[in-house]
C-alpha positions as CSV (number, residue, x, y, z in Angstrom):
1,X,0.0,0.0,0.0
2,X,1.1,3.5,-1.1
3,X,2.5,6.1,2.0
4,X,0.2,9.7,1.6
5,X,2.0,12.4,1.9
6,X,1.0,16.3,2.1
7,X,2.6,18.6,0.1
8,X,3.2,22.2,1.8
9,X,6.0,23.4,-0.6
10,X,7.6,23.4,-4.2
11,X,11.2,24.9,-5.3
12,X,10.7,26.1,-9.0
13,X,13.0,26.7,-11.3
14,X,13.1,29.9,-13.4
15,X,11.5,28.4,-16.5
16,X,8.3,30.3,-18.2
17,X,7.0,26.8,-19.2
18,X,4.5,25.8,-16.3
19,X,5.3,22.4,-16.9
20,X,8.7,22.5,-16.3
21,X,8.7,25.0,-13.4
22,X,8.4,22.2,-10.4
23,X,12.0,21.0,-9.6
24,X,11.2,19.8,-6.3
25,X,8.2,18.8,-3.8
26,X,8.2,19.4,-0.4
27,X,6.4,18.5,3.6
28,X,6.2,18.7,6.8
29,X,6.2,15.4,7.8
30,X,9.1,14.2,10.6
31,X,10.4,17.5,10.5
32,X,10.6,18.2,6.7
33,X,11.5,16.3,3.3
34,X,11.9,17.1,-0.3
35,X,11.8,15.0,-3.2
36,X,13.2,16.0,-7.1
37,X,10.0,15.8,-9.3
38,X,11.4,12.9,-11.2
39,X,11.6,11.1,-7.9
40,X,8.1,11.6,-7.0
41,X,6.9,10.7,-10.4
42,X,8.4,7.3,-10.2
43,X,7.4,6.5,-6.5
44,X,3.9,7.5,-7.8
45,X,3.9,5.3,-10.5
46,X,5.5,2.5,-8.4
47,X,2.5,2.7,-6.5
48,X,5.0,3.4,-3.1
49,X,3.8,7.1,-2.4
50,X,0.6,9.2,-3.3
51,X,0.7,12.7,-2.8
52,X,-1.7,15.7,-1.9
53,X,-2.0,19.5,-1.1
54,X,-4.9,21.1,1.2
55,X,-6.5,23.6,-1.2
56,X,-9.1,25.8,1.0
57,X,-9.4,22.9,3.4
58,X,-10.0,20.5,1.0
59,X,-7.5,17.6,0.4
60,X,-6.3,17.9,-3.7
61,X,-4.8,14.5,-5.2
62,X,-1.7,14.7,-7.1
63,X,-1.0,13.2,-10.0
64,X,1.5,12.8,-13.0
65,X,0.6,14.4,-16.0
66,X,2.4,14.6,-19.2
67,X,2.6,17.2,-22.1
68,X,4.4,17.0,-25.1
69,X,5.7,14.0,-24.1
70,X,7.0,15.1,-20.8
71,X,6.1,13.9,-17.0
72,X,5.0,16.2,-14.5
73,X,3.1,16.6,-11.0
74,X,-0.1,18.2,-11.1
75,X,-3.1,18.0,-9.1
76,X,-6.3,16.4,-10.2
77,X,-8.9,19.7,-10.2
78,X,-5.9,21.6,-12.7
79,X,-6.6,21.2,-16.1
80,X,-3.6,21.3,-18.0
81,X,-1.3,23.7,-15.9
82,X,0.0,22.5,-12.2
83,X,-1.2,25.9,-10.4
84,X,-2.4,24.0,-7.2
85,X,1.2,23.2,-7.1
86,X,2.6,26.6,-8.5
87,X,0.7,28.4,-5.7
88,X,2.4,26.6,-2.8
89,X,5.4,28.4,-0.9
90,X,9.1,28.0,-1.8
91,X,10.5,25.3,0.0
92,X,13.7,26.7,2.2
């Protein structure tokens, strides 16, 4: 069974391209961790770790979506871009 885990922070890179703007994920959890995107990605498709952010109280699913053939964390009520990601703090 998968570990859930909140996400409370992203580092972003510079990059215009929503899609490619998440470089790292971030929580709270035993005093703090980060994980690259790419690690996340697989450990979600492993099925080892699900992810979500708290959106106006309301627990948001993450999920891996892809766009011109790229991978990349998003949550499930974004359309295309990951804004309920994008709108999380910077991770220190």
């Amino acid at each position: 069974m998968a570990e859930t885990y909140r996400i409370t922070c992203v580092r972003k890179s510079d990059g215009r391209n929503p899609h490619e703007r998440i470089r790292k994920i971030g929580g709270p959890a035993g005093g703090g961790w980060t994980l690259t995107q790419e690690d996340a990605i697989v450990g979600i498709e492993a099925g080892k770790w699900r992810f979500y952010v708290s959106v106006d109280g309301v627990e948001v699913w993450v999920t891996v979506g892809r766009y011109l053939g790229r991978e990349y964390l998003k949550t499930l009520d974004d359309s295309l871009h990951p804004d309920g990601l994008l709108s999380l703090p910077e991770c220190r």
